[in-house]
C-alpha positions as CSV (number, residue, x, y, z in Angstrom):
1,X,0.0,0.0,0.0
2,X,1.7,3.1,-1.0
3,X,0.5,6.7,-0.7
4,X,2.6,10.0,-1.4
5,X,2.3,11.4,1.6
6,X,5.4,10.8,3.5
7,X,3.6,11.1,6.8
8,X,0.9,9.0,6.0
9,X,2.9,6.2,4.7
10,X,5.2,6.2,7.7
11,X,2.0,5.5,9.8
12,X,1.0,2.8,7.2
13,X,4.3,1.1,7.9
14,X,4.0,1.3,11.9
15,X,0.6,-0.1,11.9
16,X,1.6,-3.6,9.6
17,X,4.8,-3.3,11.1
18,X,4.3,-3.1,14.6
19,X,6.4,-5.7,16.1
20,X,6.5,-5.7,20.1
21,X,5.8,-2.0,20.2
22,X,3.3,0.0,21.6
23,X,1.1,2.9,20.3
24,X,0.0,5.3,21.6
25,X,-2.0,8.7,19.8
26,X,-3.3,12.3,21.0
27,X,-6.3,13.8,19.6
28,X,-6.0,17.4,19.4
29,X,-9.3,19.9,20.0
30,X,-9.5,21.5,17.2
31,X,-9.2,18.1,14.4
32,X,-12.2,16.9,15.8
33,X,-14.8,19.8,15.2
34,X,-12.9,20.1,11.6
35,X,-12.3,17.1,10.4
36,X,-16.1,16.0,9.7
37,X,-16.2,18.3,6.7
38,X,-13.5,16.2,4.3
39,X,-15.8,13.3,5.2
40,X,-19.6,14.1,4.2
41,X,-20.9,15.6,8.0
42,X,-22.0,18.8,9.0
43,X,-19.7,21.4,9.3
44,X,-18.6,21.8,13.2
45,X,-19.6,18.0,14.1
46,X,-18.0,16.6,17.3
47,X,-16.6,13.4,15.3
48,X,-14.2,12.9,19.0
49,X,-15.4,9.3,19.6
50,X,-16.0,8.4,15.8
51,X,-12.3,9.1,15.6
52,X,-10.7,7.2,18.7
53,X,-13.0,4.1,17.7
54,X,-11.1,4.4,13.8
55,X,-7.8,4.6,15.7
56,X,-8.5,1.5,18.2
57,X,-9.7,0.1,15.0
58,X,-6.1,0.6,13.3
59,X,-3.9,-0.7,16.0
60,X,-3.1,1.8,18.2
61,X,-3.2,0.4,22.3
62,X,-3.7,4.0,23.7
63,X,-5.6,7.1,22.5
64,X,-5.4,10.1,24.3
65,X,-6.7,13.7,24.5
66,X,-5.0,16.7,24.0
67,X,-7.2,18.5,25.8
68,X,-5.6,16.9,28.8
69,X,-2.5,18.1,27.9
70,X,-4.3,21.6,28.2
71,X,-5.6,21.1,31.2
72,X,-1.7,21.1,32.7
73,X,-0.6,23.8,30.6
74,X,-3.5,25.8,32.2
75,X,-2.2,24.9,35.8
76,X,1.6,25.7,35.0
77,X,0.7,28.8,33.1
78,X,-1.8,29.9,35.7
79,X,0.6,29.6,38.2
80,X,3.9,32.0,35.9
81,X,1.2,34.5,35.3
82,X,-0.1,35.2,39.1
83,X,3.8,34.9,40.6
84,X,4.4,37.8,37.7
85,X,1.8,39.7,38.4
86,X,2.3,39.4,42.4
87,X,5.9,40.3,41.5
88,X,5.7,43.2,38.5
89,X,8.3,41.0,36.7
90,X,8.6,40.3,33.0
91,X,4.6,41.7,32.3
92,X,3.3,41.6,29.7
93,X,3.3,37.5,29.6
94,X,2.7,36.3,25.8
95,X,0.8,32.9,25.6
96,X,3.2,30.2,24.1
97,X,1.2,27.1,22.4
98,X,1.2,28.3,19.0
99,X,4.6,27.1,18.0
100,X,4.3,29.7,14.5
101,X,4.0,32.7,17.0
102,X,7.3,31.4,19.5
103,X,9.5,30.3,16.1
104,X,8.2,34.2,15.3
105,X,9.8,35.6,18.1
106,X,12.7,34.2,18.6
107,X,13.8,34.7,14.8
108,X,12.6,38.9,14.5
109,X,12.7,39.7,18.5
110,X,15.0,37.3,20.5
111,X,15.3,39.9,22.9
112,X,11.8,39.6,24.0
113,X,12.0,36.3,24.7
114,X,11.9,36.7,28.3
115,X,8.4,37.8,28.1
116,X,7.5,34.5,26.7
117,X,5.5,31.8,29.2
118,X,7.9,29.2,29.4
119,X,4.9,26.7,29.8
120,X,5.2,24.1,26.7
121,X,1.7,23.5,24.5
122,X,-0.6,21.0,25.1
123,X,0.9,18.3,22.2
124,X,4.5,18.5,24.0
125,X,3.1,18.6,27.7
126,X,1.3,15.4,26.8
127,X,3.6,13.6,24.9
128,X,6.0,13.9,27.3
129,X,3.7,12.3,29.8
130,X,3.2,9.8,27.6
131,X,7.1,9.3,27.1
132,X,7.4,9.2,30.8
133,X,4.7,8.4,33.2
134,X,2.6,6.9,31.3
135,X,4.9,4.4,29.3
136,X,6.6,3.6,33.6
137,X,2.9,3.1,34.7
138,X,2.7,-0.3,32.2
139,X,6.3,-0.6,32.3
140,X,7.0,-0.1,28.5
141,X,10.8,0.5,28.5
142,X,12.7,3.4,26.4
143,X,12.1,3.1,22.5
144,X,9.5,0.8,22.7
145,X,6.6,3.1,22.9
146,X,5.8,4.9,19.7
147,X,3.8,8.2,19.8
148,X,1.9,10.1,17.5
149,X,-0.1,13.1,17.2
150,X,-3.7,14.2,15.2
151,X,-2.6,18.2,14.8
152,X,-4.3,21.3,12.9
153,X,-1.2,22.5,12.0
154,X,1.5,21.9,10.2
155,X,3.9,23.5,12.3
156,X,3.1,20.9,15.0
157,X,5.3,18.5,13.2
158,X,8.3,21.4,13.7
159,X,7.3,21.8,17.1
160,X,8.0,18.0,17.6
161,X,11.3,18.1,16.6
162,X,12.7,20.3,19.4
163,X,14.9,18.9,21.3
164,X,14.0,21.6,24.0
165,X,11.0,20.1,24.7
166,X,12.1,16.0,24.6
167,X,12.5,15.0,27.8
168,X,14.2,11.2,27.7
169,X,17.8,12.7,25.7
170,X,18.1,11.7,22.3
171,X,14.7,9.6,21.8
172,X,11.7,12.1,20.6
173,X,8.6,12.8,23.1
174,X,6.5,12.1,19.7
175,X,7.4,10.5,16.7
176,X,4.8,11.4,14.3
177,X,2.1,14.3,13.4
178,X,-0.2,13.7,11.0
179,X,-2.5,16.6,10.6
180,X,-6.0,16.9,10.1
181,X,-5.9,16.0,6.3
182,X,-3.5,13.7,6.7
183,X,-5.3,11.9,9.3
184,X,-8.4,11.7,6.4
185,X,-5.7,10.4,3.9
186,X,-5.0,7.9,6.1
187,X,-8.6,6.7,7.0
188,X,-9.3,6.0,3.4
189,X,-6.2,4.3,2.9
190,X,-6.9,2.0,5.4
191,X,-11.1,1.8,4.3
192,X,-12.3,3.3,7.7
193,X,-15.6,5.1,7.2
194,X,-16.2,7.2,10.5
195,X,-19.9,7.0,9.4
196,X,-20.1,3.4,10.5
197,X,-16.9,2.9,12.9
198,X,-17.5,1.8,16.6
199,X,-17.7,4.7,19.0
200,X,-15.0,4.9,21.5
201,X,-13.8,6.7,24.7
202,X,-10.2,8.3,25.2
203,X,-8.0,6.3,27.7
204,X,-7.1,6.5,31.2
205,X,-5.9,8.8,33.2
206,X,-4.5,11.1,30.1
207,X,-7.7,11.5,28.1
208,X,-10.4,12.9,31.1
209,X,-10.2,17.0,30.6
210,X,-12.2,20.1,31.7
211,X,-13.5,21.9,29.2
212,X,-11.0,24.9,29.6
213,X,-8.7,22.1,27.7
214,X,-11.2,22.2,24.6
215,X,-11.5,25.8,24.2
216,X,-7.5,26.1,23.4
217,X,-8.8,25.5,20.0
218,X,-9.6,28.8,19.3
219,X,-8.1,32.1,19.7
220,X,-8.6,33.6,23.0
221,X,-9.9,30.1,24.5
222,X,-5.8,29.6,25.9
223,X,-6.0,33.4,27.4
224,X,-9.8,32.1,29.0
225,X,-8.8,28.8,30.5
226,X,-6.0,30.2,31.7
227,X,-7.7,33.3,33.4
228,X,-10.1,30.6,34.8
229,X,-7.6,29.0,36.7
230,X,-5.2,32.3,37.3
231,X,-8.2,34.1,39.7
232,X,-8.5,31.3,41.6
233,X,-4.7,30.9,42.6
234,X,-4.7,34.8,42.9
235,X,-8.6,34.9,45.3
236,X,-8.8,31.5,46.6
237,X,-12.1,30.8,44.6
238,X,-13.8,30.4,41.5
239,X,-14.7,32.8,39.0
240,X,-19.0,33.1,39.6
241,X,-19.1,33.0,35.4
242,X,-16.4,31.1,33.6
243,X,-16.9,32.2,30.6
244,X,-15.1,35.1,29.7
245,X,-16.2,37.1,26.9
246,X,-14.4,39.9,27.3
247,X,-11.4,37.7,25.8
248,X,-13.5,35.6,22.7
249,X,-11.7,36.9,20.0
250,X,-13.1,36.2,16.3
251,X,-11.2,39.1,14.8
252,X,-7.7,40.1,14.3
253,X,-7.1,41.6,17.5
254,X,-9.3,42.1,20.5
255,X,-8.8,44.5,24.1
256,X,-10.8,43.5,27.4
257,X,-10.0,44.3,31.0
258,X,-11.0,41.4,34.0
259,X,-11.6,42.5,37.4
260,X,-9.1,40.4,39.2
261,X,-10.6,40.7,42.9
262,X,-10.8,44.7,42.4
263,X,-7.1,45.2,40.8
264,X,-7.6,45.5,36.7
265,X,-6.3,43.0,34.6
266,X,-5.7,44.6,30.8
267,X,-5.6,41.3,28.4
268,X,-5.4,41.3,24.6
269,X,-5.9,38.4,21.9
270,X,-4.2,38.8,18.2
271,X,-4.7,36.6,15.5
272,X,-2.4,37.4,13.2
273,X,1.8,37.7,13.9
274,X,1.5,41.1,11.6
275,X,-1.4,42.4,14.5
276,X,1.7,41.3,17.3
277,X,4.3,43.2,15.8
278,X,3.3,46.9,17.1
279,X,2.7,45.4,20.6
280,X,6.1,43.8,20.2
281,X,7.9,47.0,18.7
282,X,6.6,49.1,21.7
283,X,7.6,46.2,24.7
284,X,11.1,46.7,22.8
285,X,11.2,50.7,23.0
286,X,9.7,51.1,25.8
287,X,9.9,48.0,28.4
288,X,6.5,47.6,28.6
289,X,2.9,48.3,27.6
290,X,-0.4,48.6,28.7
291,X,-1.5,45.1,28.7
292,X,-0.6,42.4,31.4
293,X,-1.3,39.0,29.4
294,X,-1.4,38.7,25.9
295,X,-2.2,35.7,23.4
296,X,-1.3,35.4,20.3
297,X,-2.4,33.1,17.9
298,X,-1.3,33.2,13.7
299,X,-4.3,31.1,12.0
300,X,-7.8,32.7,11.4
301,X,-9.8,32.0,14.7
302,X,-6.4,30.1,16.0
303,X,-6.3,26.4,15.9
304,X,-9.5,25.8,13.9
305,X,-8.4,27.6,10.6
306,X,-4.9,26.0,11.2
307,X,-2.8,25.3,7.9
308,X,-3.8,20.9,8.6
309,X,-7.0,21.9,7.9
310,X,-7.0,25.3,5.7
311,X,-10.0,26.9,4.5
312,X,-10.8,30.4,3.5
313,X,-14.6,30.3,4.5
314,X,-15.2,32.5,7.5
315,X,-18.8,30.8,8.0
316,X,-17.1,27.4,8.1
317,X,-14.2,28.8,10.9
318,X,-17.3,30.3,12.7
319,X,-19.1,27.0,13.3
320,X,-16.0,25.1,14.2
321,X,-15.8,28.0,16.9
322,X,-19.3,27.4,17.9
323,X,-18.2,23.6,18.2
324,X,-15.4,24.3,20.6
325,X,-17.7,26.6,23.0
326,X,-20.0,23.9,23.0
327,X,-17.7,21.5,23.8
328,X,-17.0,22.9,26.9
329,X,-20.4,23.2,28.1
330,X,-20.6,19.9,28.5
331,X,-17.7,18.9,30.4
332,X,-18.7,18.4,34.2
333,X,-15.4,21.0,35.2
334,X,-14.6,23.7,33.4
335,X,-11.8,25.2,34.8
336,X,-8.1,22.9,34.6
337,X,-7.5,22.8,38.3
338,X,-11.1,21.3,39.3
339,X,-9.7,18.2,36.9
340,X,-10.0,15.2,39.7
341,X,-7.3,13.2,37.2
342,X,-5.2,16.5,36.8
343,X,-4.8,16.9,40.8
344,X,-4.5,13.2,41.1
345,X,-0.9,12.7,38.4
346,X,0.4,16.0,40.6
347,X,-0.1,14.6,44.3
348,X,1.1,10.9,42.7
349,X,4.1,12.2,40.4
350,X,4.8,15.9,39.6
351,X,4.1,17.2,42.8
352,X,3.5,21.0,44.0
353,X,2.6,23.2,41.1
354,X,5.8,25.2,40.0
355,X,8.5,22.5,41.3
356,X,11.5,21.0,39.4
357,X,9.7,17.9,38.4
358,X,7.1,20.3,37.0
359,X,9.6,22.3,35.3
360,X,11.6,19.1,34.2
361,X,8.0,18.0,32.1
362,X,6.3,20.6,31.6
363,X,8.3,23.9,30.7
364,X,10.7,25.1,28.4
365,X,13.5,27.8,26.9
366,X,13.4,29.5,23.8
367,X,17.0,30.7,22.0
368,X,18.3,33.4,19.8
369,X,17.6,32.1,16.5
370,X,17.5,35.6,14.6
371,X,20.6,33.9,12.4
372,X,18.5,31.6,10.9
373,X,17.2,32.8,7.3
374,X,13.6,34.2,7.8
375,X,12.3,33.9,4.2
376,X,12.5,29.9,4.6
377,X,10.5,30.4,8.1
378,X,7.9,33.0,7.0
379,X,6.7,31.0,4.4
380,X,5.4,28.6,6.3
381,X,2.8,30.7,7.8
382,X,-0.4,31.1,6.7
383,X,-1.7,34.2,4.4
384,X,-4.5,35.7,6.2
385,X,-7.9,36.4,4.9
């Protein structure tokens, strides 16, 4: 069986080759409101079970969620923002999970890297999980557990070859990304029709989120789950209304201010890395600017319009929005840290929230890469609409 998709046929060849090896997948949020369209369904139809049941039926042994991987990005981030704010140190603090937007910055403005969350995305928090705890948990020994990812973008697949972000040396936290369209290319090679596959559920303990997880799908949704989780570390309770739309950002860039216990918290959302640059150009003449937390995302509506799935057709991004919010409606918790699972794998393995085994898993550095030749980055990005 032979396709020309590089990525597709590698997964070919791991699923008839698979030997004494075990596999393991992540499911990102936004693939699974998107990738019904390439497959005859509604536009914006949840097709999250339809797809874990096509990859059981494949081979893989584990299929987890992304979304969980949110959830600890949420609790880490949560954390950097509120010990900056309590401290006036390095504000305004720039959301990291959109590798485009970090690549971005550390080509054109390496000296604003320190603004930067250090907090790795959602794919590499839970792939290295998976590389980690969960492959010790069923004692699957070094190299013999092989991880892949269902992304949005493209640029997931650049993100996965960082070494900054492996956490077992010279052996990659994931081996694969197939993005949304290449996950479809891959279902009809293999005669999987999601119409009729066998519903599943996501695995244990790495695929049970909140529904903060789901809404990092869209621009402004990794700003809101954060903010969720940031007021309570900073009051001691919950937000009365989790939903924040004061952040919801279906435009290019959006301003909105959150009363943080009577102190004014100035956010902002961009969707675009052109909208970024006069924020960027001001924090580099000035120090600073009048926002505390910003995220930036550099697809059309973030994730959903990412360049796995491209499409031009606003109405079509708006509905896998509408998706997304839904989404979260309907998981019991909606904020990371009231995740049972998630405060279960920190008292049993990571510990506090903040310490060096957190840090070892879960965070990051970025580097100076302003040598590197920007026409050959910038042309992977996307051309906005």
């Amino acid at each position: 069986m032979n396709t020309k998709n590089p990525a597709v046929q590698m997964m070919l060849d791991v699923l008839h080759n698979k030997g004494d090896r075990t596999l393991s997948v992540q499911i990102a949020p936004a693939v699974r409101v998107s990738i019904g369209e390439y497959l005859g369904f509604e536009t914006g139809t949840n097709l999250v079970q339809e797809m874990i049941g096509a990859l059981k039926q494949m081979g893989f042994d584990y299929v987890f969620d992304t979304n969980f991987g949110a959830d600890l990005t949420v609790i880490e981030e949560a954390f950097e923002l509120v010990e900056r704010l309590k401290k006036h140190k390095l504000l305004p603090m720039f959301t990291t999970c959109c590798p485009s937007w970090y690549m971005f910055v550390e080509r054109l403005y390496p000296d604003l890297i320190p603004y930067l969350s250090t907090v790795k995305s959602p794919q590499a928090i839970l792939a290295s999980l998976v590389k980690t705890f969960f492959s010790q948990s069923i004692n699957v020994g070094k190299g013999k557990m092989f991880h892949a990812v269902v992304a949005p973008c493209a640029m997931k697949k650049e993100e996965a070859k960082r070494q900054e972000l492996w956490v077992l040396g010279d052996e990659p936290n994931i081996d694969l990304v197939l993005t949304t369209k290449e996950f479809v290319e891959l279902l009809n090679e293999l005669s999987i029709d999601l119409h009729n596959v066998a519903k599943a559920d996501f695995d244990n303990p790495l695929g049970l989120s909140s529904g903060a997880g789901a809404i990092f799908g869209t621009t402004g949704g990794v700003m809101e789950a954060t903010l969720r989780t940031a007021y309570y570390y900073y009051t001691g309770k919950d937000l009365e209304d989790f939903e924040l739309l004061e952040v919801r950002n279906s435009g290019l860039k959006k301003e909105g201010k959150i009363d943080f216990a009577g102190i004014e918290l100035n956010v902002c959302t961009v969707n675009s890395l052109e909208e970024a640059k006069p924020i960027l150009e001001e924090i580099r003449a000035t120090g600073t600017c009048k926002y505390q937390f910003i995220e930036v995302m550099n697809c059309p509506l973030g994730c959903i319009g990412g360049v796995g799935q491209w499409t031009t057709d606003r109405e079509v991004l708006l509905k896998r929005r509408e998706a997304i919010f839904k989404y979260d409606k309907e998981h019991k918790y909606q904020a990371a840290h009231q995740n049972q699972y998630i405060r279960d794998l920190y008292d049993k393995y990571i510990g506090v929230v903040g310490s060096a085994k957190a840090h070892e898993l879960m965070h990051t550095h970025y580097t100076d890469k302003s040598s590197d030749k920007a026409e050959e980055f910038s042309c992977k990005f996307p051309k906005q609409e």
